[in-house]
N, C-alpha and C positions, 0 to 999 in steps of 0.2 A: 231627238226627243227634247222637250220646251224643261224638263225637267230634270235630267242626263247633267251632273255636273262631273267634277274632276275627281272629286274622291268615289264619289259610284262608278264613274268608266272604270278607276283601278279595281274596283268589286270584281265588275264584268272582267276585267283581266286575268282578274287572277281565279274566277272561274273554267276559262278559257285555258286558263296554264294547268290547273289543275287536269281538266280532261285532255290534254296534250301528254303529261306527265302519265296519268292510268293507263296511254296509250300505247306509251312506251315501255311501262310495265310489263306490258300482257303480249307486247312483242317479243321483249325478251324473257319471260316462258316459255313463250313458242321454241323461241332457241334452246331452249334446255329442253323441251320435250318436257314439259309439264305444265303447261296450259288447261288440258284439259281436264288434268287431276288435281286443278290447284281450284278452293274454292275461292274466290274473291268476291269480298263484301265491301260496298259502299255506303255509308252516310251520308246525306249529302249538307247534313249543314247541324248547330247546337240548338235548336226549335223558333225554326223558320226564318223569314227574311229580316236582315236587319238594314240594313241602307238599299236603296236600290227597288224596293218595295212599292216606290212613288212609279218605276220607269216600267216593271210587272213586278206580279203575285199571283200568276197563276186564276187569276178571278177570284183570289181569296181574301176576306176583310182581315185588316191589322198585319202587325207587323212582331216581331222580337220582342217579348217583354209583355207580351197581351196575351189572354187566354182562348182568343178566338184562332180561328185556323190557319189563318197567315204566320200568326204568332207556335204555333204547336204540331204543324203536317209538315211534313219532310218525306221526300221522296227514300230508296231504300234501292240500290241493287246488289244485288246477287247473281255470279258469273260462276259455272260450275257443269260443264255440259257431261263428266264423266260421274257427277253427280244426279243426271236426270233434267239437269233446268235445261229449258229450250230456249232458243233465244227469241225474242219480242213475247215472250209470255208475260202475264201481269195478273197480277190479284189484289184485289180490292179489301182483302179481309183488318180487320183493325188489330193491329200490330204495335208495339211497343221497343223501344231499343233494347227496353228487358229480357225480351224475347233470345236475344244474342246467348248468352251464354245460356240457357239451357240446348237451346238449338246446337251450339259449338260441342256443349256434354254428350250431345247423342252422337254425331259424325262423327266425336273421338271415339265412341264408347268408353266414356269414363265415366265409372263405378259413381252413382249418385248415392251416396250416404246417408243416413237418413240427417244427420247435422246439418247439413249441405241442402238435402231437399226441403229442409226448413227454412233455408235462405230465397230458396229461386222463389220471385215472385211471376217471372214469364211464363213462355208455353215455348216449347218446340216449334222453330217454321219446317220443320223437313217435310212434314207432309206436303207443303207448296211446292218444294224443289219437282217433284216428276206431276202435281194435279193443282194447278192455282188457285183452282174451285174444289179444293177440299174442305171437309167437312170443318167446321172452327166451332167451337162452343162458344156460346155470348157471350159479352163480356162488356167489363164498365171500367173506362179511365178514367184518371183522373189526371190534371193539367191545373199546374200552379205554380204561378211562376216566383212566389216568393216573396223575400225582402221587406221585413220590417225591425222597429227600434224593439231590443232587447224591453221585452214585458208587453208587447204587443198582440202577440201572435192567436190570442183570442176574439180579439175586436178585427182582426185581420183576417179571418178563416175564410171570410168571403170576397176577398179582394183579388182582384186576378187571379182570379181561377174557373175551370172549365170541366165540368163530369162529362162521361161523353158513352154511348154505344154507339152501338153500328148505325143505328138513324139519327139518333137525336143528339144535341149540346146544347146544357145548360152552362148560361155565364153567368157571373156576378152574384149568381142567386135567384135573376130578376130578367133574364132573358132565354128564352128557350128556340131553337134554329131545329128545323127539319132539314138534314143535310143532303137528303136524296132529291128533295124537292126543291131546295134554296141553298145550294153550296157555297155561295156569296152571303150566307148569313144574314142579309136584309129587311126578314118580316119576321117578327117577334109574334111567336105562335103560342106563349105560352099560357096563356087563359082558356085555349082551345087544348091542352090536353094536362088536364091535374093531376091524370095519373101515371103518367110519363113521367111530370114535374117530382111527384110524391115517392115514387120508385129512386130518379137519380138522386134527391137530395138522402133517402135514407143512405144510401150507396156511399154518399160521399161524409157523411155523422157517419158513418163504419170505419172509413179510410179515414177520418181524423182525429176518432177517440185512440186508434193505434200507431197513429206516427206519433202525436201530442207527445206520449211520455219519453220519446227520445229526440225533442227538444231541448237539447241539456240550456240549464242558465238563465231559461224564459223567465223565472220566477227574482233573476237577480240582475237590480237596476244598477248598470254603473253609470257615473257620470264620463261625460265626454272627457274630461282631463286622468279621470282615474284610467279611460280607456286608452287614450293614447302613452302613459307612462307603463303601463303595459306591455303596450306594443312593443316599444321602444325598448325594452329591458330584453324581448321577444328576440330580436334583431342582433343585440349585443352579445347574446347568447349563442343564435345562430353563427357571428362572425366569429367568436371566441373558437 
C-alpha cells in the first residue's frame, strides 16, 4: 500500500500479535476445561483508529481524536457459549463501553444498591448474549473528545464533539450524517431534518449542564510557569 510506512506496519503487527496472543488464551481454557464458562470480553481499541487509518478505516471518516466514526466506533467482542452467545452472532444495537459494568453486575448477580445504581450510567448487554436482536430502548450518546486550556471549556462545548442515536450524528454542531444511509459520513443532511437537529442538540445542553459542574478548576486560570512548578513539586512528592 503507497501509504503502509514503518511505524503502521508495526500497528498491524502488533494487532496480529494481539489476535495470536487471544488465541492462545482461549486454548488454554480449553485445557483447563473452562472455556466455555469463561466469559471473555474484547475491546478492540481507546476510540477508534489512530495511525494506520490512511491504509483502512473500515469505510469510516476520521480518525482518533475526531468526533466522527472513525474517531468513536470500535468493534466489541464477547466469547461466552455456556453463556448463550453463538458464535458469528452480531448486533447492531448502539452500545457504549459503559454498558460493561452494569452488564458484569448482572452475570455476577451483585446486589445493585441504590448508591451504586446512581452511578451506572449503562444498560446491561445480557439480553444480546442468547437474542442479538433484542429488544434495546433508544438511546442518545454522546462523543467528545476533549482537551482544552483551563477556563475554556465553554467556548469549547462544541468542539469535537458528536451526539449520536441509532440513525443519526450530529458533529460540530453544524453537521448532521444519516448513518444507515451514509455510513461514510459524506452528505451533510442537516437542513433536511430540523428536528432530528432540535432533538440531539437539546440532548446534548442536558449532557452538558451535568457533567459542567464536575469540571473541577475550569473557573481558575494558572499560568503556564505557575503550572509547571506545580507539577514539579507533584513529582517530588511522589519520589519522596
Amino acid at each position: 500500500h503507497p501509504k503502509m510506512t514503518v511505524k503502521t506496519a508495526k500497528i498491524y503487527w502488533e494487532v496480529e500479535n494481539i489476535d495470536m496472543r487471544i488465541g492462545e488464551m482461549i486454548k488454554q481454557l480449553e485445557k483447563w476445561g473452562i472455556a466455555d464458562e469463561t466469559l471473555f470480553i474484547f475491546i478492540a481499541s481507546d476510540n477508534g483508529n489512530s495511525r494506520g487509518h490512511q491504509v483502512y478505516n473500515a469505510g469510516m471518516k476520521g480518525h482518533k481524536g475526531q468526533p466522527y466514526q472513525g474517531g468513536t466506533r470500535v468493534p466489541a467482542f464477547f466469547r461466552w457459549p455456556g453463556g448463550g452467545i453463538k458464535g458469528d452472532s452480531e448486533s447492531a444495537a448502539l452500545t457504549s463501553q459503559m454498558d460493561i459494568m452494569p452488564t458484569l453486575l448482572e452475570v455476577t448477580g451483585t446486589p445493585v444498591t441504590s448508591r451504586l445504581k446512581k452511578q451506572i450510567e449503562g444498560r446491561s448487554l445480557v439480553p444480546f448474549f442468547k437474542d442479538p436482536n433484542a429488544e434495546w430502548e433508544k438511546r442518545t450518546l454522546v462523543h467528545h473528545a476533549g482537551g482544552w486550556k483551563r477556563g475554556d471549556a465553554a467556548k469549547s462545548k462544541h468542539e469535537r464533539v458528536a451526539i449520536q442515536n441509532e440513525q443519526f450524528t450530529l458533529v460540530f454542531n453544524e453537521e448532521l450524517y444519516d448513518m444507515k444511509a451514509d455510513p461514510g459520513e459524506t452528505n451533510n443532511v442537516i437542513t433536511e431534518h430540523p428536528e432530528i437537529v432540535k432533538t440531539l442538540r437539546k440532548a446534548y445542553d442536558k449532557w452538558w449542564e451535568k457533567v459542567t459542574p464536575r469540571m473541577i478548576n475550569e473557573d481558575q486560570y494558572l499560568e503556564p510557569e505557575t503550572m509547571k512548578k506545580n507539577n514539579k513539586a507533584r513529582h517530588q512528592s511522589f519520589e519522596k
